[in-house]
C-alpha positions as a Markdown table, in Angstrom:
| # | Residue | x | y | z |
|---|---|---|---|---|
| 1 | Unk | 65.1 | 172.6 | -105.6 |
| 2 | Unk | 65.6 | 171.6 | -109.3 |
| 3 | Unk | 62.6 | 169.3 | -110.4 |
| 4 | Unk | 63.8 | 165.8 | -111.6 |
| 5 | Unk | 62.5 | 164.2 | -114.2 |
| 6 | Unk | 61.6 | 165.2 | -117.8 |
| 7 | Unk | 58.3 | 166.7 | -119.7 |
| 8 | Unk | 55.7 | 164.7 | -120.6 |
| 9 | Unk | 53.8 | 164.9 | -123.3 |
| 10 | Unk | 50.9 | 166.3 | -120.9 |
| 11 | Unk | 47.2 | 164.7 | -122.7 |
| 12 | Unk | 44.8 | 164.5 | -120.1 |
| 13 | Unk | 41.0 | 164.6 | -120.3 |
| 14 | Unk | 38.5 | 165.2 | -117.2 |
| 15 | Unk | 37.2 | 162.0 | -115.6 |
| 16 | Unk | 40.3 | 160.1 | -116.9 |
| 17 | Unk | 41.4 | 159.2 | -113.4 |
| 18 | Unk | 38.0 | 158.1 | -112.2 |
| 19 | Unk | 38.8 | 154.9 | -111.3 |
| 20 | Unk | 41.9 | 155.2 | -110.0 |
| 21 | Unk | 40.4 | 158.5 | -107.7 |
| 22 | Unk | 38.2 | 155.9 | -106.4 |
| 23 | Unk | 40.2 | 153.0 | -105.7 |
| 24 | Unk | 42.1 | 155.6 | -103.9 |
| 25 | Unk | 39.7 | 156.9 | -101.5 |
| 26 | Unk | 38.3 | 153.7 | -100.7 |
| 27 | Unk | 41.9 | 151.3 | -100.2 |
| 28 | Unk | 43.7 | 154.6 | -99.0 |
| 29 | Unk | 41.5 | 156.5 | -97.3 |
| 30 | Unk | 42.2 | 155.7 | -93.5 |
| 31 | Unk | 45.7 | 156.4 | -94.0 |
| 32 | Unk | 45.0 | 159.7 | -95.4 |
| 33 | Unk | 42.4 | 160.4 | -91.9 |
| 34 | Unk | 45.4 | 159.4 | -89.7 |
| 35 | Unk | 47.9 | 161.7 | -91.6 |
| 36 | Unk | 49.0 | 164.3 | -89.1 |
| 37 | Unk | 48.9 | 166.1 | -92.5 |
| 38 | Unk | 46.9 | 165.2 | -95.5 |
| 39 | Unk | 48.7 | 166.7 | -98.1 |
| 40 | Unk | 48.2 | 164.8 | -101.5 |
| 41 | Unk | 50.6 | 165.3 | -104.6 |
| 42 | Unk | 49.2 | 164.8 | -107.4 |
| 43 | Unk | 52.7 | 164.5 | -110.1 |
| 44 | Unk | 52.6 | 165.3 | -113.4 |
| 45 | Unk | 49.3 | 166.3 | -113.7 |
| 46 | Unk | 49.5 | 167.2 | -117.5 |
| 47 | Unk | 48.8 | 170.3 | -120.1 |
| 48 | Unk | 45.7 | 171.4 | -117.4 |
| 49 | Unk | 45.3 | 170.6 | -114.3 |
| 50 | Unk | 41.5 | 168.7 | -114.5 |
| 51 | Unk | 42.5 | 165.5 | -112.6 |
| 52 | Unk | 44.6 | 167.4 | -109.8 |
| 53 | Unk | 40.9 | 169.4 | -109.6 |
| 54 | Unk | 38.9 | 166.4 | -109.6 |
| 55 | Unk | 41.5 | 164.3 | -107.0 |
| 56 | Unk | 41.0 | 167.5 | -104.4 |
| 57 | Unk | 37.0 | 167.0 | -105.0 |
| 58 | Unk | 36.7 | 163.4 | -104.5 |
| 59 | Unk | 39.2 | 162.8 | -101.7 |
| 60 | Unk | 37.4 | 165.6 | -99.7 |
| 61 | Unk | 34.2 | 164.2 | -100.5 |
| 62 | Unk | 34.8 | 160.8 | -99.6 |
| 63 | Unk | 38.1 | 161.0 | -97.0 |
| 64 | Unk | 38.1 | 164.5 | -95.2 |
| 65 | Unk | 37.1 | 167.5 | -95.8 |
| 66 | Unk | 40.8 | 169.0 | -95.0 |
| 67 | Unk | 42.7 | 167.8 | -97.7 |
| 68 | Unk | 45.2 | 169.6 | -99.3 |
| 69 | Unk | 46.0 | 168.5 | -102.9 |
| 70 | Unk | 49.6 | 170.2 | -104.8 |
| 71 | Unk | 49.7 | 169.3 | -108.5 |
| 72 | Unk | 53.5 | 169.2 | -109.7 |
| 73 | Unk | 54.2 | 169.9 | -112.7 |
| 74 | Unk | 58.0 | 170.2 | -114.6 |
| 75 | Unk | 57.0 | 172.5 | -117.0 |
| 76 | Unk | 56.8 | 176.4 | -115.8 |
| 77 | Unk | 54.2 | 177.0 | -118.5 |
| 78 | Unk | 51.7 | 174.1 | -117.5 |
| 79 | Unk | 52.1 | 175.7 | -113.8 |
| 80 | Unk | 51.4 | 179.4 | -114.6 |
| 81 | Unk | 48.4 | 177.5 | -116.8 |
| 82 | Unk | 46.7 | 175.8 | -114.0 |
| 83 | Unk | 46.9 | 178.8 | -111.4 |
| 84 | Unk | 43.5 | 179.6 | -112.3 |
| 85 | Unk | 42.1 | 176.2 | -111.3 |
| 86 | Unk | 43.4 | 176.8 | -107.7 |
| 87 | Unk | 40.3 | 178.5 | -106.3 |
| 88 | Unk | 38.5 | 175.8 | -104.4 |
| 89 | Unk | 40.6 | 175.8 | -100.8 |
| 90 | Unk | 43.4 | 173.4 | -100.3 |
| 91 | Unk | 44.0 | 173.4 | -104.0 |
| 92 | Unk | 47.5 | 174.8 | -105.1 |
| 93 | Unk | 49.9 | 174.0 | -108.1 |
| 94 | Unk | 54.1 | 174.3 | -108.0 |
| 95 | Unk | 56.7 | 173.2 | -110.2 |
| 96 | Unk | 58.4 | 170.3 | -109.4 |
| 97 | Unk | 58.8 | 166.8 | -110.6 |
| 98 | Unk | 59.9 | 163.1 | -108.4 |
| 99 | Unk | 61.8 | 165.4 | -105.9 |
| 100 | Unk | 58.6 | 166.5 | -104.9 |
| 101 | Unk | 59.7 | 170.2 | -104.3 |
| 102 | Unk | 60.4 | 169.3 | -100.9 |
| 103 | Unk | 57.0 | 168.3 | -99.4 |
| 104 | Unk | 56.6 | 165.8 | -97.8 |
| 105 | Unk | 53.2 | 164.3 | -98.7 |
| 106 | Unk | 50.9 | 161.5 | -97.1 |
| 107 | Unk | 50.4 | 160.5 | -100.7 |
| 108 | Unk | 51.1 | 160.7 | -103.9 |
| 109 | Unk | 49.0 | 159.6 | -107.5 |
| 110 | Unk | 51.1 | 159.6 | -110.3 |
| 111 | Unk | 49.9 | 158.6 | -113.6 |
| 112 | Unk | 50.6 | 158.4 | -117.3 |
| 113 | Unk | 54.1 | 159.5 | -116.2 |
| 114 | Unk | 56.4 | 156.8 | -116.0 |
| 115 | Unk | 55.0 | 155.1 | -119.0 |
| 116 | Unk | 57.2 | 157.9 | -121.0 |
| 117 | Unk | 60.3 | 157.0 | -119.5 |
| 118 | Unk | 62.4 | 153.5 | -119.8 |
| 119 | Unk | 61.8 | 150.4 | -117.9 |
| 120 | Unk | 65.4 | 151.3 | -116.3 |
| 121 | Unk | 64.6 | 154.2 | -115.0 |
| 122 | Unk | 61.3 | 153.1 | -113.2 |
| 123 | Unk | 62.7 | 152.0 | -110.1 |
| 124 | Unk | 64.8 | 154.6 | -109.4 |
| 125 | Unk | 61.7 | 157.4 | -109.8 |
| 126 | Unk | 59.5 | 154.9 | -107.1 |
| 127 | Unk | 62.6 | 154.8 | -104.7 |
| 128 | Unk | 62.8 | 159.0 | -105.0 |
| 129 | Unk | 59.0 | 159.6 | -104.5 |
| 130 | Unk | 58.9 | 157.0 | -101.9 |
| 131 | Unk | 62.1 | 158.6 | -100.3 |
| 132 | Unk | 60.2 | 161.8 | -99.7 |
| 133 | Unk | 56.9 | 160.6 | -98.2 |
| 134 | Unk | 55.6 | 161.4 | -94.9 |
| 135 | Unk | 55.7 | 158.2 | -92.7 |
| 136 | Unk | 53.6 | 155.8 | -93.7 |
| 137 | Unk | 53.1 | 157.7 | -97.1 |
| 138 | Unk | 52.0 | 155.7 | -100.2 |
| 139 | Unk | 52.6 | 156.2 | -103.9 |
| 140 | Unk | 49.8 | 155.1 | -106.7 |
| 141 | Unk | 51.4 | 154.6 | -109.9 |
| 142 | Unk | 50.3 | 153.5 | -113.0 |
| 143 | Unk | 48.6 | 154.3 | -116.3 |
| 144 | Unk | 45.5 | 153.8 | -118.3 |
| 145 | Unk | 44.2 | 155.0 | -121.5 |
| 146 | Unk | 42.9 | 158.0 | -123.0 |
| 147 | Unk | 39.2 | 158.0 | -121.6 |
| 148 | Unk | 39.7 | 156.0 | -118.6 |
| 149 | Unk | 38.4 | 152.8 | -119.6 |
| 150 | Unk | 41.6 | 150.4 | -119.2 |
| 151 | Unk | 43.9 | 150.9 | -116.3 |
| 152 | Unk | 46.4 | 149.3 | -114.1 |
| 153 | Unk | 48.4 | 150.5 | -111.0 |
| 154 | Unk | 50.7 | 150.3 | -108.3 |
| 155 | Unk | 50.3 | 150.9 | -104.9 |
| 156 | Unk | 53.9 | 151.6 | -103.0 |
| 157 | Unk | 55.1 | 152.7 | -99.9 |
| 158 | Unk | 59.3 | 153.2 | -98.5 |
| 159 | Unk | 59.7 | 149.4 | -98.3 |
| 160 | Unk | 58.3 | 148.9 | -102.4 |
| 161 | Unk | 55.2 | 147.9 | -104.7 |
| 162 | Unk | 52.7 | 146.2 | -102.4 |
| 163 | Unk | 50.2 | 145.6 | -104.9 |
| 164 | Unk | 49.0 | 145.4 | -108.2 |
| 165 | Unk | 45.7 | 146.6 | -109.5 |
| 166 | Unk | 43.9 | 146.3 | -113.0 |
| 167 | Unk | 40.3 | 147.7 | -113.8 |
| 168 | Unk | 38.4 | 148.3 | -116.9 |
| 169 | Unk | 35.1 | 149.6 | -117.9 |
| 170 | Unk | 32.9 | 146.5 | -118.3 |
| 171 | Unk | 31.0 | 148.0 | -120.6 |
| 172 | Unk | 33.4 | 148.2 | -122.9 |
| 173 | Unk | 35.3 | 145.3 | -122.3 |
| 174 | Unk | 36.0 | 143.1 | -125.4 |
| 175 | Unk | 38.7 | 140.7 | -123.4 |
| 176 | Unk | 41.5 | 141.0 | -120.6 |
| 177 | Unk | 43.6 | 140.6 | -122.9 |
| 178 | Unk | 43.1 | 145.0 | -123.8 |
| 179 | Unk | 44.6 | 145.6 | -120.2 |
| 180 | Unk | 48.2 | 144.4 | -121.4 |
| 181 | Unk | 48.1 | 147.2 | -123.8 |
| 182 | Unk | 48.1 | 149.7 | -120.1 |
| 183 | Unk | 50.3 | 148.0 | -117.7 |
| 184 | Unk | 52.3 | 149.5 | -115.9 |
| 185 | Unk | 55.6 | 150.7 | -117.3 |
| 186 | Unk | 57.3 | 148.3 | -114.6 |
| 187 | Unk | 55.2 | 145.6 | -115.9 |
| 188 | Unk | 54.1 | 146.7 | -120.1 |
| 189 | Unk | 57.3 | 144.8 | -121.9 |
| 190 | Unk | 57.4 | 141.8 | -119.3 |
| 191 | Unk | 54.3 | 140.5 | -121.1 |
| 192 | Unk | 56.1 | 138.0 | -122.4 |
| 193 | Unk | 56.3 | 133.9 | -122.1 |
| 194 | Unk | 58.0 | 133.3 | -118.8 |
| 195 | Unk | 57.1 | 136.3 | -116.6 |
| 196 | Unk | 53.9 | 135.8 | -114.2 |
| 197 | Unk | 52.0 | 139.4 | -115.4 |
| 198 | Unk | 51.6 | 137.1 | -118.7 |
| 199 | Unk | 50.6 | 133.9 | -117.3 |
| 200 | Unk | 48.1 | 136.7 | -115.6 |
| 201 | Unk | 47.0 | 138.3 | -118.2 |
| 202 | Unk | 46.5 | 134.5 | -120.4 |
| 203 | Unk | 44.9 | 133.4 | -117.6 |
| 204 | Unk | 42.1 | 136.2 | -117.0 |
| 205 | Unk | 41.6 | 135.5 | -121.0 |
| 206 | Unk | 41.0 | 132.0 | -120.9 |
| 207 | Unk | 38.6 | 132.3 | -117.9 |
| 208 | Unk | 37.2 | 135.1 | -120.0 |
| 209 | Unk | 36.5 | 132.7 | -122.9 |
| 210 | Unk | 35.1 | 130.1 | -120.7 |
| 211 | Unk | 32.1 | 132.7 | -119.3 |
| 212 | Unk | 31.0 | 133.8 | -122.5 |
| 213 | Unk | 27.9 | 132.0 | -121.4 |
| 214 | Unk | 27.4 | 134.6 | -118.6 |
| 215 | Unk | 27.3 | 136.9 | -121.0 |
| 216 | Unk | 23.9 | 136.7 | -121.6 |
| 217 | Unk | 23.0 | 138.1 | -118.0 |
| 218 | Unk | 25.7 | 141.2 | -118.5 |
| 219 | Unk | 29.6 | 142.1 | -118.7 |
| 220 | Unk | 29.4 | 142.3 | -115.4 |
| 221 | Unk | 28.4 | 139.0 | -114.4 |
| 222 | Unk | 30.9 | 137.8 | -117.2 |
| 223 | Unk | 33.5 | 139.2 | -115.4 |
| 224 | Unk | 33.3 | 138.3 | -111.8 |
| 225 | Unk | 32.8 | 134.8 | -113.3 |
| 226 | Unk | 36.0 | 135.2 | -114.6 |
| 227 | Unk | 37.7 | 136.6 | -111.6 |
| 228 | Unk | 36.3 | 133.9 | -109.3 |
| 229 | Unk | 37.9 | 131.2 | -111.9 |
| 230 | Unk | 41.3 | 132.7 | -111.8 |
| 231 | Unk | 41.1 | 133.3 | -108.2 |
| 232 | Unk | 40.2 | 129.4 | -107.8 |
| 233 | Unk | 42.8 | 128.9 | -109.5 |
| 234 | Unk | 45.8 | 129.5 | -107.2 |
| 235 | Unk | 46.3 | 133.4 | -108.6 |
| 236 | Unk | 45.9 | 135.2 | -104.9 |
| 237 | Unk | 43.3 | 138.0 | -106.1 |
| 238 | Unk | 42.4 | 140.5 | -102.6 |
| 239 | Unk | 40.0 | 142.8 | -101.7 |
| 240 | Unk | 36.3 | 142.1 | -102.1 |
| 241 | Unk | 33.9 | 140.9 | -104.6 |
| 242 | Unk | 31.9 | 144.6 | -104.3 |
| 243 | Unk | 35.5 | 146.0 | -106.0 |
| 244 | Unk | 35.6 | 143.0 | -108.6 |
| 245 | Unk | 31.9 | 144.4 | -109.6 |
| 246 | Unk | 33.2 | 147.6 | -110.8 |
| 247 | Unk | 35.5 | 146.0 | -113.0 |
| 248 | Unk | 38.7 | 145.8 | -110.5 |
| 249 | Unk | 41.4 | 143.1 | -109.2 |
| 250 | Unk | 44.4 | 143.5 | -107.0 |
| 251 | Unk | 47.1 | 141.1 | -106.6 |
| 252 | Unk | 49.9 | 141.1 | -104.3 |
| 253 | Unk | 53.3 | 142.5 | -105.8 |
| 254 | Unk | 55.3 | 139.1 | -105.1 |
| 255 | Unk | 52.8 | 137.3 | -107.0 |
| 256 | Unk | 53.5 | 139.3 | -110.3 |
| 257 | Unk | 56.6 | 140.8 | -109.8 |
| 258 | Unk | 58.9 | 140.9 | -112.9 |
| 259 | Unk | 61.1 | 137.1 | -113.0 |
């Protein structure tokens, strides 16, 4: 099956998808115990294949111990590359690209892929991945930056995006403001006046602003100060405040969707 898509340009760096790996096995994890077959594809997994190593580690870690992760790559070279890396069991790597190369996987994370191609094209790449899951498969899209510390996501599944999810290092946090710079190719140029991902993003800055006294006891504390503001707000934030702690927030799709 020919691969479709294009090369990327391939930078990765180990512990760049930490985040994300984690988000993962926590909000994904009992569909990945109730796949009849827990076959993971991790897509474009860049110049070596860290991250598809690393995804294998923590899903069997924290999900089950079966899991069988397939890093796709486009490029032949990148694929003959990572064959080393495929000694731990349940690890293999294959070229392929959105096709999938004809699995049929319970889920697939792909990251700093789409954010090469045009906005156009983004929808057609989710309805092609999402095309080719196993029932009740899920796609994690998204991107962040070099060294993991920004990062935003989509969580899809056959019907579409469900929702939207934005974390950052706390740490390192100088404002909200930093994550517009890693949204989501569906979402990157609608930060704009008029379209909600903005009046999201203005809003998590203003409350932001407002808890500077917080502060003083910790980025942390600044930040889930912030998030309860927005949240109170009207903006309809989910999960829990123990996710908000580690520098996370997930909104439904509808309520950011592109106008």
């Amino acid at each position: 099956m020919k691969p479709v898509g294009v090369v990327t340009r391939g930078t990765t760096n180990p512990n760049r998808l930490r985040r994300v790996d984690n988000w993962i096995v926590e909000t994904c994890g009992n569909a990945l115990r109730s796949a009849a077959d827990p076959l993971v594809v991790d897509l474009g997994y860049g110049a070596t294949p860290v991250t598809a190593v690393e995804l294998r580690a923590r899903l069997a870690a924290g999900v089950r111990a079966d899991v069988r992760v397939v890093g796709l790559e486009i490029e032949p070279v990148r694929v003959a590359a990572a064959q080393p890396a495929a000694d731990p069991p349940g690890l293999t790597f294959a070229r392929g690209g959105f096709e999938l190369a004809g699995l049929r996987p319970a889920l697939v994370r792909a990251f700093n892929v789409l954010r090469q191609y045009d906005e156009g094209e983004v929808a057609d790449a989710w309805r092609t991945v999402t095309a080719r899951l196993a029932p009740g498969g899920l796609l994690v899209e998204g991107t962040c930056d070099e060294l993991g510390r920004l990062g935003s996501w989509v969580l899809l599944d056959a019907a579409g995006p469900r929702t939207l999810t934005l974390a950052a290092r706390l740490a390192t946090l100088e404002s909200p403001a930093q994550l517009a710079e890693r949204l989501p190719k569906a979402l990157i140029h609608r930060n704009v006046p008029g379209e909600r991902i903005h009046d999201l993003i203005r809003a998590l800055d203003d409350a932001w602003q407002a808890a500077a006294g917080y502060a003083t006891f910790g980025p942390r504390h600044r930040w889930l100060q912030t998030v309860r503001a927005v949240r109170a707000s009207g903006w309809p934030i989910l999960n829990h405040p123990r996710r908000w702690r580690r520098g996370e927030l997930t909104l439904p799709w509808p309520a950011i969707s592109p106008t």
